[in-house]
Residue frames as qw, qx, qy, qz and C-alpha x, y, z in Angstrom:
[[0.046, 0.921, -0.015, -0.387, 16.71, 28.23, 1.62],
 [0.642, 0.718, 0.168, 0.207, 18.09, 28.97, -1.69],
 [0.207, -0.868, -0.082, 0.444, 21.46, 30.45, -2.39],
 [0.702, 0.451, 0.333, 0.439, 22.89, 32.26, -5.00],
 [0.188, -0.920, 0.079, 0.334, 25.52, 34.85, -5.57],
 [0.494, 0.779, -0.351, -0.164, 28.30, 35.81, -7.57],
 [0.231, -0.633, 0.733, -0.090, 31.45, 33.55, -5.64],
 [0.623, 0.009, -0.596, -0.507, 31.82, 30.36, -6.00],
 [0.222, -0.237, -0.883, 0.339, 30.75, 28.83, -3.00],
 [0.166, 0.177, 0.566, -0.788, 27.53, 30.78, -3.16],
 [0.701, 0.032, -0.244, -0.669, 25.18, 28.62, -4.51],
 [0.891, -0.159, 0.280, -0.319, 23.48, 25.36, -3.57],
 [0.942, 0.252, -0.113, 0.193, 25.66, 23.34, -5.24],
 [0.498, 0.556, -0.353, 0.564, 28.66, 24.30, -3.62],
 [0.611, -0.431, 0.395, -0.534, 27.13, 24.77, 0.06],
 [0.982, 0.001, 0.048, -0.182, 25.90, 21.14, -0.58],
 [0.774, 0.406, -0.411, 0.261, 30.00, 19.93, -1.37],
 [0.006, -0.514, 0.576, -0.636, 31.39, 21.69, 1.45],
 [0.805, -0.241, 0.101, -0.533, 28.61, 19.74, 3.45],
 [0.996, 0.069, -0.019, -0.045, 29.68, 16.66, 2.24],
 [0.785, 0.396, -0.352, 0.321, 32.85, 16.73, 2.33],
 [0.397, -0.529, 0.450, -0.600, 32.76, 17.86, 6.35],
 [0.779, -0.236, 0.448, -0.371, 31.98, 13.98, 6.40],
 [0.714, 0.486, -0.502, 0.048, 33.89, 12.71, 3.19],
 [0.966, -0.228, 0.121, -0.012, 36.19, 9.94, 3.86],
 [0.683, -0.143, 0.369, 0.614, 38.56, 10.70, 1.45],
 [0.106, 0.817, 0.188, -0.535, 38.23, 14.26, 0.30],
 [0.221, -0.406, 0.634, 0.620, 41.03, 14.28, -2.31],
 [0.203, 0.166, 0.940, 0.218, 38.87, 11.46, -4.05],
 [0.167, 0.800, 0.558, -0.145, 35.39, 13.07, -3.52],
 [0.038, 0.758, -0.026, -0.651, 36.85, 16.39, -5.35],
 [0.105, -0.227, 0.859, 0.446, 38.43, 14.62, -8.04],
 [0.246, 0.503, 0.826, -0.065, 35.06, 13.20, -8.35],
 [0.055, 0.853, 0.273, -0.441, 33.22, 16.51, -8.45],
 [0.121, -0.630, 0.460, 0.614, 35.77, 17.45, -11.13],
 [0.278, -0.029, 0.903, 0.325, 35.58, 14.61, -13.18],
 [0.375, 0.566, 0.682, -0.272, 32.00, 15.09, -13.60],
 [0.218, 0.899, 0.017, -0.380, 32.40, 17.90, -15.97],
 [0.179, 0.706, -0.512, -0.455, 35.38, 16.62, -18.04],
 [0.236, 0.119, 0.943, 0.203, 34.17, 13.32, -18.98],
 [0.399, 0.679, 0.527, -0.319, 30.96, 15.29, -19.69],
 [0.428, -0.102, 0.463, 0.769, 31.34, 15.72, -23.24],
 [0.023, -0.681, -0.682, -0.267, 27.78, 17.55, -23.85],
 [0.209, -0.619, 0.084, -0.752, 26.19, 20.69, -22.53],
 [0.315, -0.175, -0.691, 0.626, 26.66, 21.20, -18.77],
 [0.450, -0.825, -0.329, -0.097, 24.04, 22.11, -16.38],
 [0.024, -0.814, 0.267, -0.516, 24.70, 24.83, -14.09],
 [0.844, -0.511, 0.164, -0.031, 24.81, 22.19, -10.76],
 [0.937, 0.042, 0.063, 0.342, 27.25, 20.11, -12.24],
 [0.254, 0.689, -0.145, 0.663, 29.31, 23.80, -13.46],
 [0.376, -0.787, 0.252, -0.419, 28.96, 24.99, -9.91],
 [0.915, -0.367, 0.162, 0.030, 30.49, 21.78, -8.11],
 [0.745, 0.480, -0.089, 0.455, 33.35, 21.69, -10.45],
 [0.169, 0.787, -0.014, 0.593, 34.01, 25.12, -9.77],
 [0.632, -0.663, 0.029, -0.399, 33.81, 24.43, -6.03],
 [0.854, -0.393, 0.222, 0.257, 36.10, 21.91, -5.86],
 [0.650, 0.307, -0.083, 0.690, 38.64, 23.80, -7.47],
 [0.178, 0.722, -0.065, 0.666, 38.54, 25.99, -5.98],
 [0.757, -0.617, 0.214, -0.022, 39.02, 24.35, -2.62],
 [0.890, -0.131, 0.045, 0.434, 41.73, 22.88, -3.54],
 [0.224, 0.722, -0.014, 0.655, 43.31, 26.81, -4.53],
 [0.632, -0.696, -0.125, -0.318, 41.78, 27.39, -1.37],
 [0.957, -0.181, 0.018, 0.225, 44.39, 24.26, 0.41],
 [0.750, 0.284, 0.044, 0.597, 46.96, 26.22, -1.67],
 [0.324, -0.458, -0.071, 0.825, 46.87, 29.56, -0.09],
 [0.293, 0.647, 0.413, 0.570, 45.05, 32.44, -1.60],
 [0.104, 0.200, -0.134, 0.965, 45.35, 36.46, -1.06],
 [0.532, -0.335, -0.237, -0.741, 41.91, 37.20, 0.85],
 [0.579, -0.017, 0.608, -0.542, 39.61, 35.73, 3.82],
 [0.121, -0.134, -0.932, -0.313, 38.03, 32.40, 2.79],
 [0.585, -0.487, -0.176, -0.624, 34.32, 32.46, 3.10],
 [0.530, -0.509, 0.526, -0.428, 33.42, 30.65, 6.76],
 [0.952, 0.077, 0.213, -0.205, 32.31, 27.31, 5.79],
 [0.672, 0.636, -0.270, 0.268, 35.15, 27.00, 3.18],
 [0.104, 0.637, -0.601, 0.472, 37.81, 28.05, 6.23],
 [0.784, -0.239, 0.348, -0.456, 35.98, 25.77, 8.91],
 [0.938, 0.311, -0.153, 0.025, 36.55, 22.64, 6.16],
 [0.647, 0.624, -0.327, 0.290, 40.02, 23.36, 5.37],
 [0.143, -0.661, 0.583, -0.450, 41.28, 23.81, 8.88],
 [0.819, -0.051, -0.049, -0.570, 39.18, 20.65, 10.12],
 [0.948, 0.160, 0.273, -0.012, 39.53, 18.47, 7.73],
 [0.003, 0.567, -0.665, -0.486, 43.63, 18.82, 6.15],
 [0.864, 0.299, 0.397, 0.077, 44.54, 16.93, 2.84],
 [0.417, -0.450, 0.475, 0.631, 47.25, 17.20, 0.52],
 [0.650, 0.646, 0.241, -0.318, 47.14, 18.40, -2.80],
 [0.702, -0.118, 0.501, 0.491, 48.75, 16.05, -4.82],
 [0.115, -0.294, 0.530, 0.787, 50.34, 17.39, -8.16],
 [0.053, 0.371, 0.903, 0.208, 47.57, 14.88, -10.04],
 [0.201, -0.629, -0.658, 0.362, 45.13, 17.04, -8.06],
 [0.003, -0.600, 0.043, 0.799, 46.10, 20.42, -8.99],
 [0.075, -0.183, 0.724, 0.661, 46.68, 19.87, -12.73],
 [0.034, -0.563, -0.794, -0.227, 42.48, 18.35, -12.74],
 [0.003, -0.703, -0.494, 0.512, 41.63, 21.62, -10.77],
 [0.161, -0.443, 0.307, 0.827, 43.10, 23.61, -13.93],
 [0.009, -0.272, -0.821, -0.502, 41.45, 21.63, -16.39],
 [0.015, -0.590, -0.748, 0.303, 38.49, 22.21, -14.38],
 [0.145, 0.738, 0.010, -0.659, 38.60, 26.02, -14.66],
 [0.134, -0.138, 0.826, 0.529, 39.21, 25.44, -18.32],
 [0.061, -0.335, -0.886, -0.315, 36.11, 23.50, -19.02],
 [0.128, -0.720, -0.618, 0.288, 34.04, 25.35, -16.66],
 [0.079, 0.689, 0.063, -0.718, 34.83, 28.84, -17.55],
 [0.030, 0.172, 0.671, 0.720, 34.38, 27.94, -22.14],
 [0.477, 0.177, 0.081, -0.857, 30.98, 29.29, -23.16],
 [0.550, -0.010, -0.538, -0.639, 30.07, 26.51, -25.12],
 [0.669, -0.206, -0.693, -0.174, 27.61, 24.13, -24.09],
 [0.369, -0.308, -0.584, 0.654, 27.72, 25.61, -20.50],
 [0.293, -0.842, -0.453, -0.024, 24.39, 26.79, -18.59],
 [0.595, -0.460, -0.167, 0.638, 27.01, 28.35, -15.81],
 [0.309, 0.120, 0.362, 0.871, 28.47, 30.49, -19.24],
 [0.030, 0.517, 0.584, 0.625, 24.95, 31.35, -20.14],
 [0.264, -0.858, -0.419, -0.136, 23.14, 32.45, -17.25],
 [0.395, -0.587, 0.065, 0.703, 26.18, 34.98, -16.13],
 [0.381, 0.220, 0.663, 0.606, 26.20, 35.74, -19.54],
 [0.147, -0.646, -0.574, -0.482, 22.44, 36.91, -19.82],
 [0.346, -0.851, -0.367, 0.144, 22.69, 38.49, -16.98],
 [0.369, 0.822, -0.238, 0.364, 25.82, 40.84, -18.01],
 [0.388, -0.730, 0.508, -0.242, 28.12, 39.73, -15.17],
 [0.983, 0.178, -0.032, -0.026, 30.30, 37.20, -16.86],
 [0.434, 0.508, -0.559, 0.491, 33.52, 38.86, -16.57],
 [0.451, -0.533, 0.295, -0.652, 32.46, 39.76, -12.82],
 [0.940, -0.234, 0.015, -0.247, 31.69, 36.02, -12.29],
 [0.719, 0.677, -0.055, 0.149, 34.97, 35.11, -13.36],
 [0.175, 0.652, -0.391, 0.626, 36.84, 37.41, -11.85],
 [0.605, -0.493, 0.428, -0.454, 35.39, 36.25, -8.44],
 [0.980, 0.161, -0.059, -0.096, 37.15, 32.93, -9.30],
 [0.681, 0.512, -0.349, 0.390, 40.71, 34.31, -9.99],
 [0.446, -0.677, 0.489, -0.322, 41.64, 34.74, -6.39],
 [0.821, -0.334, 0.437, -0.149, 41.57, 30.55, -6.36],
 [0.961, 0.271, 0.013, 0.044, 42.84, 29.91, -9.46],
 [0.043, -0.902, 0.404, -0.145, 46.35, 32.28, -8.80],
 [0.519, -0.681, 0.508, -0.094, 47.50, 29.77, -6.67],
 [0.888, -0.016, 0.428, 0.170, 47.38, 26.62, -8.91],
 [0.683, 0.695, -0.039, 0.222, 49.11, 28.65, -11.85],
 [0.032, -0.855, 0.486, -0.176, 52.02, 29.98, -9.07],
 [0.819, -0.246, 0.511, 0.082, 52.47, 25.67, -8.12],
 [0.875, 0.454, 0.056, 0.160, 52.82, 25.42, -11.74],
 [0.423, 0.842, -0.195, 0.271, 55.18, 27.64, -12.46],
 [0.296, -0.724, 0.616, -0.097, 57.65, 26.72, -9.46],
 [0.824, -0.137, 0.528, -0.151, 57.50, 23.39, -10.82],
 [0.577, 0.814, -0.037, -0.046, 58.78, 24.58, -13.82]]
């Protein structure tokens, strides 16, 4: 079964991380991973590869404390399975949003885009990113 919704943890990519990372070894690593994928990608991004990104930042926001109910799966992980988010760790989840939320060369961009619910997508993001811009700024 297929899902797909505005948040980001509602689409197949992003079901499929939380999955895996309910059995990850070394979560930190396996997000970082999932990140990476998208800023060494110096081409046009598929929407999978956009949605995982997006997923693991936004766990790791998540880790940091956001205003709101986590979805289930997403609260289930995090209680679970702890991990620390190292500075190193935050600072790639920013980039992440960054790369993942430019228009160019990004499916993710386009098909919210075409479908008139790009700010809307977006916006159902800034709940996770809040938290890594309030680490920044006490670190300031």
């Amino acid at each position: 079964m297929s899902a797909w919704d505005m948040g980001p943890f509602d689409n197949d990519s992003a079901e499929d991380l939380v999955l895996e990372l309910a059995d990850a070894p070394d979560i930190p690593a396996q997000l970082d991973a999932s990140m990476q994928t998208i800023l060494q990608h110096p081409g046009y991004l598929d929407c999978p590869l956009v949605e995982r990104a997006i997923a693991a930042a936004c766990l790791i926001g998540a880790k940091l404390g956001i205003n709101g109910p986590l979805p289930e799966g997403v609260d289930e992980l995090l209680n679970a399975r702890p991990f620390v988010v190292t500075p190193e760790l935050r600072v790639t989840a920013q980039r992440t949003f960054e790369r993942a939320l430019a228009p160019h060369n990004n499916e993710w961009c386009t098909v919210w885009e075409e479908d008139e619910q790009l700010e809307e997508a977006i916006a159902a993001i800034g709940p996770y990113r809040q938290p890594l811009a309030a680490t920044q700024r006490m670190a300031a």
